[in-house]
N, CA and C atoms as an extended XYZ file, in Angstrom:
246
Properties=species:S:1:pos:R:3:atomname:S:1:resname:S:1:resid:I:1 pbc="F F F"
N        31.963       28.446       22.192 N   UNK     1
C        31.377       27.201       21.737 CA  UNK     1
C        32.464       26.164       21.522 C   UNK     1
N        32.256       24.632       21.738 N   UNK     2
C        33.050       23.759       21.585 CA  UNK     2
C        33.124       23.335       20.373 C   UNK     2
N        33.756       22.563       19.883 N   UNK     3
C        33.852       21.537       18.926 CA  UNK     3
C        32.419       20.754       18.159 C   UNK     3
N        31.850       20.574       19.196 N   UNK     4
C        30.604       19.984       19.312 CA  UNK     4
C        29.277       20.768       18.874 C   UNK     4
N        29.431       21.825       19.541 N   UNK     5
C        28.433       22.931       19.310 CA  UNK     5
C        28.278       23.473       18.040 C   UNK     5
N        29.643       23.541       17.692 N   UNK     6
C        29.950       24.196       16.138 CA  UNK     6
C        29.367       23.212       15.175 C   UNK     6
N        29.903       21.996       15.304 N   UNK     7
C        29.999       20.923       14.275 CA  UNK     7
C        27.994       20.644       14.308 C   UNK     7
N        27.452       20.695       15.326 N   UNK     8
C        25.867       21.059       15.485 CA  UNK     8
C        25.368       21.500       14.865 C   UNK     8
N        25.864       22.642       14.874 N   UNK     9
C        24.997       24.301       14.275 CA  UNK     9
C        25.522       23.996       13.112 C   UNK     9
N        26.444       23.409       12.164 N   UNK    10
C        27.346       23.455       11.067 CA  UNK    10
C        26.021       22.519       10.232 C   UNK    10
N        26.115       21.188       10.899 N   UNK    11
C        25.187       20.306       10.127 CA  UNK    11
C        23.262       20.768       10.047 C   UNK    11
N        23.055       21.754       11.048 N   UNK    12
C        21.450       22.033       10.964 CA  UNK    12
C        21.578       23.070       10.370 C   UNK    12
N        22.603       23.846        9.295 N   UNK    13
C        22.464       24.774        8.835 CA  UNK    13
C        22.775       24.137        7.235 C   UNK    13
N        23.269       22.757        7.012 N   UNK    14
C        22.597       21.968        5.999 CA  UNK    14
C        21.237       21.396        5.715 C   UNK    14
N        20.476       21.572        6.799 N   UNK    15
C        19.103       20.571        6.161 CA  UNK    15
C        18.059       21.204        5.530 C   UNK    15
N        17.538       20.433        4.935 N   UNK    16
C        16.820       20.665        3.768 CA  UNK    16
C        15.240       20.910        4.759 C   UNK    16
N        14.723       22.078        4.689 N   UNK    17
C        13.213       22.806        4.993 CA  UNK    17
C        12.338       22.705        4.223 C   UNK    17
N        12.272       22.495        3.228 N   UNK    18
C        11.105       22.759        1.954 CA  UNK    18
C        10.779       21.134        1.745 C   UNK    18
N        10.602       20.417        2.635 N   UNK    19
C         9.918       18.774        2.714 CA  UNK    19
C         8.513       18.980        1.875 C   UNK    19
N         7.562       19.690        2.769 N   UNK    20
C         6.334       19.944        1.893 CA  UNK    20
C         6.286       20.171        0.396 C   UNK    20
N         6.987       21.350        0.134 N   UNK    21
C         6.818       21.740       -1.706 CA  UNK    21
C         7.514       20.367       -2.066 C   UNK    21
N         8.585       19.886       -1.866 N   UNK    22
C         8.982       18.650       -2.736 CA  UNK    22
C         8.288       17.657       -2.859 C   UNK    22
N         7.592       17.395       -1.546 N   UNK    23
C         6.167       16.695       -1.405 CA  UNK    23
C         5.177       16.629       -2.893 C   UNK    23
N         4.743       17.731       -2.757 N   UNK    24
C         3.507       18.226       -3.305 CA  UNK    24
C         4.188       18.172       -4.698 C   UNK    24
N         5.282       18.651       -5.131 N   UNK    25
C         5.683       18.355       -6.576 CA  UNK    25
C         5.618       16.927       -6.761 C   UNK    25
N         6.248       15.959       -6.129 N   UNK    26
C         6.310       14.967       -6.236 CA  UNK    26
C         4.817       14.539       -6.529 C   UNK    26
N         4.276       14.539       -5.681 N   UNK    27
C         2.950       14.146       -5.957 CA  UNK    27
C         1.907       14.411       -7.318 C   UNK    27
N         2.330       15.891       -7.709 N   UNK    28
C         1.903       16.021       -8.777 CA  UNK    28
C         2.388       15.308      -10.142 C   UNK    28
N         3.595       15.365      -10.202 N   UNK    29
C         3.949       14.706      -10.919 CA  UNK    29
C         3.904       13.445      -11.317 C   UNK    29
N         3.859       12.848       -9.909 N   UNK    30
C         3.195       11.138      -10.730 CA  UNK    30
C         1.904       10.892      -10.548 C   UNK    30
N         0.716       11.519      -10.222 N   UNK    31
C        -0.518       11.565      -10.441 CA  UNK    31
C        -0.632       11.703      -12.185 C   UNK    31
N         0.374       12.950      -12.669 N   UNK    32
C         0.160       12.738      -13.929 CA  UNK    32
C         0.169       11.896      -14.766 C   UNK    32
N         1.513       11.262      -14.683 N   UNK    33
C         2.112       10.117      -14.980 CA  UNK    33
C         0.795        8.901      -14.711 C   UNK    33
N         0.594        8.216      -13.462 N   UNK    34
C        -0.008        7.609      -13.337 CA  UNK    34
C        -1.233        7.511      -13.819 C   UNK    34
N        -1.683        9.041      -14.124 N   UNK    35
C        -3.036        9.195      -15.531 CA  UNK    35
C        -3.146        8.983      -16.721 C   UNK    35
N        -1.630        9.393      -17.278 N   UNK    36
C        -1.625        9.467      -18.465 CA  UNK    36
C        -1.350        8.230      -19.155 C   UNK    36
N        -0.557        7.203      -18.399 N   UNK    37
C         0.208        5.942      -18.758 CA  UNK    37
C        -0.794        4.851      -18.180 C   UNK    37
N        -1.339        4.886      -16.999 N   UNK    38
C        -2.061        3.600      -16.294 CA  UNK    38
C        -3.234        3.779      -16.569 C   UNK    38
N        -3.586        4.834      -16.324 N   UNK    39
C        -5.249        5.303      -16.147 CA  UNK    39
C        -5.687        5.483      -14.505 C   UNK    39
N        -4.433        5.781      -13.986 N   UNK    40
C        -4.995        5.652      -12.311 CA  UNK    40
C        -4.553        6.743      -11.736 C   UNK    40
N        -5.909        7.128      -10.645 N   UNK    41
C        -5.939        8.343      -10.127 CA  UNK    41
C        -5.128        8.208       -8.701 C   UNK    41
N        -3.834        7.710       -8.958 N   UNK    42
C        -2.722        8.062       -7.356 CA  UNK    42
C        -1.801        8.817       -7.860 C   UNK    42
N        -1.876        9.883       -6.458 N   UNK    43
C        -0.382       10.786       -6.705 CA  UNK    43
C         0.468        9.827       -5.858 C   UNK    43
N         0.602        8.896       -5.310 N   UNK    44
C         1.794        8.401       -4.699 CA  UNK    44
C         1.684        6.888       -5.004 C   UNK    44
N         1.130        6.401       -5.804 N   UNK    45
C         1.464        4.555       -6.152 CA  UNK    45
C         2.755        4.359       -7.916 C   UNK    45
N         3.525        3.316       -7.632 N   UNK    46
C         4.042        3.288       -8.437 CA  UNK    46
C         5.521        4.489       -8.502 C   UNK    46
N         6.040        5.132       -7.286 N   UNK    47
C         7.016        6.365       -7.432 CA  UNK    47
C         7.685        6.269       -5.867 C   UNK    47
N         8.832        6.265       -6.475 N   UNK    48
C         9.713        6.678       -4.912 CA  UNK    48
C        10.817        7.595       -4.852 C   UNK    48
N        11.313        8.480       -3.947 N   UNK    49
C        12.649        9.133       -4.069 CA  UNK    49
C        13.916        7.979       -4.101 C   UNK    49
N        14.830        8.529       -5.202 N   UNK    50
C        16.088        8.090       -5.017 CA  UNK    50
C        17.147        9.145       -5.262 C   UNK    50
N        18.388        9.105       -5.058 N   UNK    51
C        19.616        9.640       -5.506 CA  UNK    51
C        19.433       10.704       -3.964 C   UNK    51
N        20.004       11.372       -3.602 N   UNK    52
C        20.302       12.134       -2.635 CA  UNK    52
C        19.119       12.706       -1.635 C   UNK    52
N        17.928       12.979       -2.139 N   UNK    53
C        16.946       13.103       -1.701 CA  UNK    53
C        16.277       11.724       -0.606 C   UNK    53
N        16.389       10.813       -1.903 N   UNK    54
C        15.760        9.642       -1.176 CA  UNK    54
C        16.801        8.928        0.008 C   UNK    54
N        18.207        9.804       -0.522 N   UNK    55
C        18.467        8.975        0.535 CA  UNK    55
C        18.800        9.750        1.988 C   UNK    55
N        18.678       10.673        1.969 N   UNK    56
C        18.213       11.580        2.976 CA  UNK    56
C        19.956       12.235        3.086 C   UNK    56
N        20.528       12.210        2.248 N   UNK    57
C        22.020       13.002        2.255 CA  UNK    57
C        21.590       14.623        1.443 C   UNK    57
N        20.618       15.092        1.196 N   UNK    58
C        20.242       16.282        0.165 CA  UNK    58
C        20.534       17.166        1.555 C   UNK    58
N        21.315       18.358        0.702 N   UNK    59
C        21.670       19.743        1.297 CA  UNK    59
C        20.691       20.907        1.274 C   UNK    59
N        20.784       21.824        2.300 N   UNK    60
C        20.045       22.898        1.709 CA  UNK    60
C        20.263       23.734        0.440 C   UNK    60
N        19.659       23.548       -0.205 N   UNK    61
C        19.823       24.670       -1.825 CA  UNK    61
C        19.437       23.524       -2.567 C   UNK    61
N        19.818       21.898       -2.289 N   UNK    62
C        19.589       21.331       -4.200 CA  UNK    62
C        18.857       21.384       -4.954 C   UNK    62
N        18.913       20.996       -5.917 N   UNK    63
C        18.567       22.501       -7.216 CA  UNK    63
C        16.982       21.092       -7.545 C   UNK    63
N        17.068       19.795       -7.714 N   UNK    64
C        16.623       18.661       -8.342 CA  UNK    64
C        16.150       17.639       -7.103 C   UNK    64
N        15.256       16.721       -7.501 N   UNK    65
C        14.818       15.504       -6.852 CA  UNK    65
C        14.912       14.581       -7.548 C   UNK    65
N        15.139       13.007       -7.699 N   UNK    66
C        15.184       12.078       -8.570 CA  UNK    66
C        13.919       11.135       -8.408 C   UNK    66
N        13.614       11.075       -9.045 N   UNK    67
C        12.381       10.270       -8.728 CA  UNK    67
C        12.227        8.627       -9.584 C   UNK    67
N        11.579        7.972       -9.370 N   UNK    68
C        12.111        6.794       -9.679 CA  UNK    68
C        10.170        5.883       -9.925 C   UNK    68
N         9.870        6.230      -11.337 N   UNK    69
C         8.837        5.755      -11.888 CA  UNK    69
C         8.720        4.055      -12.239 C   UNK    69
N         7.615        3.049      -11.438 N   UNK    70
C         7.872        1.663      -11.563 CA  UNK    70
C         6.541        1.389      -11.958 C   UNK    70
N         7.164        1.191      -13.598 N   UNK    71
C         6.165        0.622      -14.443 CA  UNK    71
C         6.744       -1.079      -15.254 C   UNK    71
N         5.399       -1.815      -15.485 N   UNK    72
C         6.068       -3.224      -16.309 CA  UNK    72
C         4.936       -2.988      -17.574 C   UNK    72
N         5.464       -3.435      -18.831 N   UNK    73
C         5.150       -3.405      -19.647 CA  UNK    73
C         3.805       -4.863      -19.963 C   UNK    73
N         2.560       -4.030      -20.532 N   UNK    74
C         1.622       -5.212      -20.241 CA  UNK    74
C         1.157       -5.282      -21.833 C   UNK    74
N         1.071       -6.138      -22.350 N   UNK    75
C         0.744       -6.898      -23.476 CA  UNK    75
C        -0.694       -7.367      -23.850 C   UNK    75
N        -1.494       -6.630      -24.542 N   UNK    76
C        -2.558       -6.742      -25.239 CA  UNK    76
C        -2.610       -6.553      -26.238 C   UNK    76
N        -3.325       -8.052      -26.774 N   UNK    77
C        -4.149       -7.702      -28.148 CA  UNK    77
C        -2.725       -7.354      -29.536 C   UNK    77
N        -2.129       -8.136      -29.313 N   UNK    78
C        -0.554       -7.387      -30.061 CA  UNK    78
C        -0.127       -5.672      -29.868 C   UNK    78
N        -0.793       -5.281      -28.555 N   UNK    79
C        -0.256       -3.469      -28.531 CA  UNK    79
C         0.669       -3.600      -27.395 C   UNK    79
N         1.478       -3.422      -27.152 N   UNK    80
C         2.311       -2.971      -25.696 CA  UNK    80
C         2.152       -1.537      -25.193 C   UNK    80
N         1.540       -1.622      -24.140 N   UNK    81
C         1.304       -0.523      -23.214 CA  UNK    81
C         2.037       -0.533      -22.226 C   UNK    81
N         2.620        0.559      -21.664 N   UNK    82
C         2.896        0.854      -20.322 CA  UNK    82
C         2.247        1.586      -19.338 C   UNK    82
């Protein structure tokens, strides 16, 4: 094998396989969020990947996902809700 071949097989024996389960966690998790805080039934509004994941540099094995919750603070009635 060349240089090339190696350095190939080197980098597809970093990528990350488990897209789906991180998926599906993800999703669960801000469905919750988005229930418990908004009152709204989306697993994917209001949430995006960041830090290594999102930015598509994540290795095979990392342990974490960062996730990145976008809420603004709304003002009623003198209560602040998020």
């Amino acid at each position: 094998m060349g240089v090339a071949e190696n350095f190939k097989k080197f980098a597809n024996n970093l990528r990350t396989t488990n897209h789906a389960i991180v998926s599906e966690r993800c999703k669960r998790v801000t469905k919750r969020i988005n229930l418990d805080f908004r009152g709204l039934d989306s697993s994917t509004s209001n949430s995006r990947y960041v830090g290594s994941y999102g930015r598509g540099t994540a290795i095979k094995g990392f342990s974490d996902v960062d996730i990145l919750m976008d809420y603004h603070l709304i003002c009623m009635q003198n209560t602040i809700v998020i």
